[in-house]
Structure formats: structure tokens, C-alpha cells
N, C-alpha and C positions, 0 to 999 in steps of 0.2 A: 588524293593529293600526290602529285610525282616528287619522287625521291629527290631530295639535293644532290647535283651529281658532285661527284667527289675530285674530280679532275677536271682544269678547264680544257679547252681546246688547245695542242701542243705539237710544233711539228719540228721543235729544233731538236737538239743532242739534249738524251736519256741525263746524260751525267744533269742537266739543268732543271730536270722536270719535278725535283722535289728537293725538299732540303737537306734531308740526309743523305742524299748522293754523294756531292760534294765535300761537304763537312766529314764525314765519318771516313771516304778516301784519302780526302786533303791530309785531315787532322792526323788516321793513322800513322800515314806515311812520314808524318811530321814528328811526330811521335820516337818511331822508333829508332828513325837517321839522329834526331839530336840527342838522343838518351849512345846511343853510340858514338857521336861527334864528344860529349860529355867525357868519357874517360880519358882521352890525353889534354883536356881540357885540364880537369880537374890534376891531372899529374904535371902540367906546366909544359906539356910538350908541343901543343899550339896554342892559339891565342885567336880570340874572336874580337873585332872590330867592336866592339862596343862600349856604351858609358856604364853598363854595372859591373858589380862586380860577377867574378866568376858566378860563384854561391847563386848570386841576384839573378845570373841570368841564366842557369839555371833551372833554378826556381821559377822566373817570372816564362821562360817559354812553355816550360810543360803546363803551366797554372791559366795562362793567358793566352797559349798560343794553343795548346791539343786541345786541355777541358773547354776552354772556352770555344772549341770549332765541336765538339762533341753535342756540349750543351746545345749551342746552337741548331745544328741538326736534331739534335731532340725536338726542341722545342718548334721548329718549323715543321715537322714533322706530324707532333701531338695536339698542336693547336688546331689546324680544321677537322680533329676528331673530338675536340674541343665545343666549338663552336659552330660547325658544320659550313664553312666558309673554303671559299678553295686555296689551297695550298698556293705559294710563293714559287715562282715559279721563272724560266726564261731570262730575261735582261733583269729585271730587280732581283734574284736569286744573283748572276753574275758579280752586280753589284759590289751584295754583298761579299761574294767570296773573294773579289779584289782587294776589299777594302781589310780583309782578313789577311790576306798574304801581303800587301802592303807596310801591314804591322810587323810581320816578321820579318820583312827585307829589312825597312826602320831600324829594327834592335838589333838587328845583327849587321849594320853599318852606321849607330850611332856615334864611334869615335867621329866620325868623318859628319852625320849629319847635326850633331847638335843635342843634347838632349829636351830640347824644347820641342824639337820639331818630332822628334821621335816620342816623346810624350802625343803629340797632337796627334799624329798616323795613328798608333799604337788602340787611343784611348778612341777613338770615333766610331771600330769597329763596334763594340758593345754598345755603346749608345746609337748607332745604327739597329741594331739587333733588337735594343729595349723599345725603339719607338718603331719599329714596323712589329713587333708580337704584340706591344701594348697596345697599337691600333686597331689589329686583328680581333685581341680579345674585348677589349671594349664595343667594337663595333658587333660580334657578336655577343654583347651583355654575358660574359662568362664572367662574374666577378669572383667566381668562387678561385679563380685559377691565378687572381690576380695578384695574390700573394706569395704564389711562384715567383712572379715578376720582380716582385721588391726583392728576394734575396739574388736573383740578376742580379741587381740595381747595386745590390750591397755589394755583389761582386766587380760589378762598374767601377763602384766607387772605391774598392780597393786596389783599380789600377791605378786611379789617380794617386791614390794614396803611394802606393809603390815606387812613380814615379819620382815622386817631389820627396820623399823621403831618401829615395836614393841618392839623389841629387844633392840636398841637402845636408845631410848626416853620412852619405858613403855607402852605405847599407841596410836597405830594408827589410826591417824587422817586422814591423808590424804589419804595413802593407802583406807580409808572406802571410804570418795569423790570421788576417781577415780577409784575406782571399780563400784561405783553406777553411776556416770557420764556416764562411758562405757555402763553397761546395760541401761542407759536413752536412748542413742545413738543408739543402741540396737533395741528398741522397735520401737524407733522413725523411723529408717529405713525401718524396718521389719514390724514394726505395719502398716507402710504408703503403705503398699505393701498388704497383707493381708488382711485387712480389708474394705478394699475400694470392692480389688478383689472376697472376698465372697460374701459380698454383693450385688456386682453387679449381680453375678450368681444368686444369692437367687430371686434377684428382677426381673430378667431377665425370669425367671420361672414362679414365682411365685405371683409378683404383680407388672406388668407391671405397670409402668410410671415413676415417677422419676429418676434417676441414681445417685449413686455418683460421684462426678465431676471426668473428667481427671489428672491427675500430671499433673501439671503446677505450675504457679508463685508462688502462695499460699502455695503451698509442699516445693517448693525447698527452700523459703522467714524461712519458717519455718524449715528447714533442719539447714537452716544455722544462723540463730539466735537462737536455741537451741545450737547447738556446741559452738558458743561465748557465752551467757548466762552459760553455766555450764563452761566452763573456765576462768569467770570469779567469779563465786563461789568457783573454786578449789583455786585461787592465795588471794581471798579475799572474805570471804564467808560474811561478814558484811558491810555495805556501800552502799553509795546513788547507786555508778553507778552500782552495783552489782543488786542492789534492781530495778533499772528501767528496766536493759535487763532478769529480772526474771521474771517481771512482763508483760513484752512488749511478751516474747515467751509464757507466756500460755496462753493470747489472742491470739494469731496468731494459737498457737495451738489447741485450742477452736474453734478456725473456722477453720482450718483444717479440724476439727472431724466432725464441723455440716455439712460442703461440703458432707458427705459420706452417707449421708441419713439415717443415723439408726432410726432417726426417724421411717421410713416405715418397718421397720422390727420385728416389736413387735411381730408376728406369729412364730420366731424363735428363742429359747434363745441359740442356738448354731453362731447366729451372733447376737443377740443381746448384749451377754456377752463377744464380742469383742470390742463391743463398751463401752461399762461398763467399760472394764480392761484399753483402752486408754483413756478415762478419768480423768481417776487419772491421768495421763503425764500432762496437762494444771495445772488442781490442785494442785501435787506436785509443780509448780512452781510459781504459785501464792503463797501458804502458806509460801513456803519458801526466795516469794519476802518481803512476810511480815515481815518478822521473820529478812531479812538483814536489814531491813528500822528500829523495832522497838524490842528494849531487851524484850516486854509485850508479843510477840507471839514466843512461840518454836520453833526452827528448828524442832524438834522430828516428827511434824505434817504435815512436807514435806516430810520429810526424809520417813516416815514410808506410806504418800500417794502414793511416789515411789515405796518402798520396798513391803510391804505389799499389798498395792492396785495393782498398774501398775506390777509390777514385778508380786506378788501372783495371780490377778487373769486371767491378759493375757496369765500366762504359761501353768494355768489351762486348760484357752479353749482354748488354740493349742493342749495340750495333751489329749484331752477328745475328738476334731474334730480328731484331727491325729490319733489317737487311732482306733476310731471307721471307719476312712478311710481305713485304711489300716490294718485293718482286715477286711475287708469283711462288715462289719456293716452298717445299712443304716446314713446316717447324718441328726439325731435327735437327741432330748436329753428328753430322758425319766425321768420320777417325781423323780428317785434317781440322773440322772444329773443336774437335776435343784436344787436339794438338794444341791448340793455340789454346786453350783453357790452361791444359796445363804446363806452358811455357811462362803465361802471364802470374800466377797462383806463383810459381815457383821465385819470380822477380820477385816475387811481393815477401816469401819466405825469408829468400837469401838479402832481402834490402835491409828486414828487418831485426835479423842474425847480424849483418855489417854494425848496428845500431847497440849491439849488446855485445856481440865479441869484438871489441878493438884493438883487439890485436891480429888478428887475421881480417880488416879492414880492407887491405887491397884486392888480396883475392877474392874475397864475398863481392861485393864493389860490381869488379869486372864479371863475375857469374851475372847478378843481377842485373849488367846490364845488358848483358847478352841475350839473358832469358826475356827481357823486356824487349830486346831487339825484334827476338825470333818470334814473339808474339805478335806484333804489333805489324812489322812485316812479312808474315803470314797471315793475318786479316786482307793486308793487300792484296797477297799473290792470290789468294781462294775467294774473297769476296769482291774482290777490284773487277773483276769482269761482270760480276751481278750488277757493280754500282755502274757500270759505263752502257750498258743493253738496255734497248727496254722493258719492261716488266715480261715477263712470258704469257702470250696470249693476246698480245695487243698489235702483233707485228713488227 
């Protein structure tokens, strides 16, 4: 039987010929200009066109605008290894990435367009994204994967939610909970798949003995006291029993992570700094067990171990491994990829030092957001030429 080939036939521009081209360029770049447009923001010394608030917007670009152009390229990416179907590609690929950056021109000129109308741009993108993946993997009977999808879906639904809340009450609250809740979910599925998986390769290669354990009790125990634990932080983010299943899933999740061996891996910071980014997951939920049990510790310091940490540096090293896989590139990570590891690592430290020393808030603040800066755009400057080429060996 002949192979499925993996690529259709393609004669336009590399940047179109796959999903993580665009998205992981776009998203970085987006990334690390608005996390730096963010501090005279946040100090009142400009002022962006739009209908949330500072806080909101924020929040809703890094959450809505990079994770969800990251996700995205993920997932057009993993789908025809998924289902063996060909990749998204050419003008429906443009599409999509229009309809991505449309969003973000939207909110960052809602004073002027409306918040309705910037709801409507905003929110199409993802639901663009949910029905061309959900057609892909249905069409290739993958249902095992299709429970990825619904936590999309939940992420979809908490731009709506974002939106009308914002709009409604001033300030979304909640919409921010359930949009990070989703990517914790997110990670937590996707991390537990990944990470174990590369590593086992790595060690299987390269230093035979240990392994990371099997999926078993300990994944699934943790699968599922994460989802109650963050649903009980959405309905009641302060209180005893909030505080004990917050507490109870980053142990479980902690051993989770140590089952996977990264210990053994320190010859590789392209799996080591997977194990770094799921890290922050157990942490983020500690701190922010702390933070339900006691008014003396921040949410900011969970919240941002989440966001900045697990979120910032897990997407990094998908996008830096994916990247270099699939162009051609061998999978290593040379002294300017390690640069960028530990620039993003270092955001992630100092965001969530801002979150426990407030009193030296401004300075940590602007470190963090430099460090986030210098990572995010140094992905561009070293990996930006892989994403715009085509693969090596293809012409």
C-alpha cells in the first residue's frame, strides 16, 4: 500500500504551507511587542483605543491573541499526524491568519469600532479554528483527540464570555478564570502526552536506563483532580475547600512530572525545558492554593506562574522543537535557543517575585517584561527565517 503523503502539492510562500509557520511567527512577534507596549500602559503613560479595561486588555491579548495563535498552530500542525490527512495549507491557511489579525486590529481600535462589533471579529477567529480542526478530525474518525477540541471550545466560549462581561460589569473576571482554566487543561493533557513521549525518545537513544513511567493511575488521578480543582476556583476562587483541591492537585501534579524522568535529561535543553515549562502547572497551583487559604499571598503569583511560566515557556519549546522539526533542522538547541529559554524562564521568575514582593513591583514588572521581551523576540530573529524558507531539502 503507498504511503499517505504528508504534504499536498504547494507552490506558493513557505510562510503558507503549514500552520505553525504563521501562527508561531505571527503569535511570537505579537507576543513580545505587546507585553512591552504593556508597561507605559500599565503606568498610565499611553493609552490604547479600546473598550477594556487596561487589566482586560491585557489579559484578553496575551490569552486570546498569542496562546490562541500558538494553540492554533499547534493544532494544525498535530492534526494530520493525527489523522493522516493533509495539512491546512495556502488560501484557507491565509484565511485563517486574517481572520486572526483582524481580531487584534478589532481590540486595539474598539473605542472607535464598538464593542459589539469587536466582540464579533474577535470571537470568529476561534470558532473558525474549532470548525475547520473539528472537520479534519472527524473526517479522519480521530475521536480519541476530540476531546482536545472541547477544551478549544471552552476556550471559545470564554472569549464570549470576556467579552459580554466586560462590557456588562467593566471588568472581566471570570471570562480571565476560564480562559486560563481551559489553557491549564490544555497543557495538562497535551503536556502529559509530550513530554513524557520526547523523553522517552531522547532516553531511549541516548541514555539508556530509566524511563518515564507509563499513563496510568497517577495521570489520570491527576487529569481529573486538576479539572475539579480549577472548577472549583472558577465558582469560588477563595475558601478552605478551594484551597485544599488546589493544593492536593499540585502534589499529585509534582509527581506526575517527577514519574517522567527529566531528571536524566540534562544533555538536552530541548527536553529539558519541557520539563521546566510543566512545572510551573504544580506551582501555579500551589501558590494559588495559598493565595485561597490566606489574603497575605497574591493570586497574581499563581496566576502569572500559569500564564507567564506554564503557558510562556511550554509554547516556547513546542514552537522552537516544532519548528526546527519540521523544517528540516536537526533537534538541538543551539546557545541562541538556550538564550531564549533562559530569557523566557527568567519572565516567568521575576513575574512571579512582582506577585509576592509588592513592594519592589515596579522594578520586577519591567525586568519581567523585558525578559519576556527578549525571548519572544529572539524566537523571531533565529527562528523567523526557518518559518519564512522552505523546509530544507525541498528547494
Amino acid at each position: 500500500m503507498a504511503p499517505v503523503p504528508r504534504t499536498a502539492p504547494y507552490a506558493g510562500p513557505a510562510l503558507l504551507s503549514y500552520g505553525f509557520r504563521p501562527f508561531f511567527l505571527f503569535g511570537a512577534l505579537f507576543a513580545g511587542v505587546t507585553v512591552l507596549l504593556w508597561m507605559p500602559v500599565w503606568e498610565g503613560r499611553i493609552a490604547i483605543d479600546t473598550v477594556f479595561a487596561a487589566v482586560d486588555w491585557h489579559a484578553h491579548e496575551l490569552l486570546f491573541g498569542y496562546v490562541a495563535a500558538v494553540v492554533t498552530g499547534f493544532l494544525l500542525t498535530a492534526i494530520p499526524n493525527w489523522t493522516g490527512r493533509l495539512p491546512l495549507a495556502g488560501t484557507p491557511l491565509l484565511v485563517l491568519v486574517l481572520a486572526w489579525l483582524a481580531g487584534r486590529l478589532a481590540v486595539a481600535a474598539g473605542g472607535t469600532l464598538g464593542w459589539a462589533v469587536v466582540a464579533v471579529v474577535d470571537v470568529a477567529f476561534l470558532l473558525m479554528v474549532l470548525a475547520a480542526a473539528g472537520r479534519e478530525v472527524i473526517a479522519g474518525r480521530n475521536w480519541r483527540n476530540l476531546r482536545v477540541l472541547v477544551i478549544v471550545a471552552v476556550f471559545a466560549a470564554a472569549n464570549i464570555v470576556f467579552h459580554v462581561e466586560a462590557h456588562v460589569r467593566g471588568e472581566a473576571v471570570l471570562g480571565r478564570r476560564l480562559a486560563l482554566a481551559a489553557i491549564v487543561v490544555l497543557i495538562v493533557l497535551i503536556g502529559g502526552r509530550i513530554v513524557p513521549s520526547f523523553t522517552r525518545n531522547w532516553l531511549v537513544r541516548e541514555n539508556p536506563g530509566r524511563l518515564p513511567a507509563p499513563f496510568g493511575r497517577v495521570d489520570a488521578a491527576a487529569i481529573a483532580l486538576a479539572v475539579m480543582a480549577l472548577a472549583a476556583w472558577l465558582a469560588a476562587p477563595e475558601g478552605v475547600v478551594t484551597a485544599v483541591l488546589l493544593a492536593a492537585s499540585g502534589l499529585v501534579q509534582a509527581v506526575r512530572l517527577a514519574r517522567w524522568a527529566g531528571d536524566r535529561t540534562g544533555r538536552d535543553a530541548l527536553v529539558v525545558i519541557l520539563h521546566v515549562g510543566y512545572a510551573f502547572i504544580p506551582l501555579g497551583f500551589l501558590l494559588l492554593a495559598a493565595a485561597a487559604a490566606t489574603p497575605l499571598v497574591s493570586p497574581s503569583a499563581g496566576i502569572h506562574a500559569w500564564t507567564v511560566g506554564a503557558a510562556g515557556v511550554m509554547t516556547l519549546a513546542v514552537m522552537t522543537r516544532a519548528t526546527r522539526g519540521h523544517t528540516g533542522r536537526a533537534l538541538e538547541a543551539p546557545a541562541s535557543t538556550r538564550a531564549v529559554y533562559v530569557a523566557v524562564v527568567a519572565a516567568a521568575a521575576l513575574r512571579i517575585a512582582a506577585g509576592l514582593v509588592p513592594d519592589h513591583v515596579t522594578p520586577l514588572l519591567w525586568a519581567a517584561a523585558l525578559a519576556w521581551t527578549a525571548a519572544f523576540l529572539g524566537f523571531c530573529a533565529v527562528y523567523g527565517p526557518m518559518l519564512l524558507r522552505p523546509r530544507l531539502g525541498k528547494g
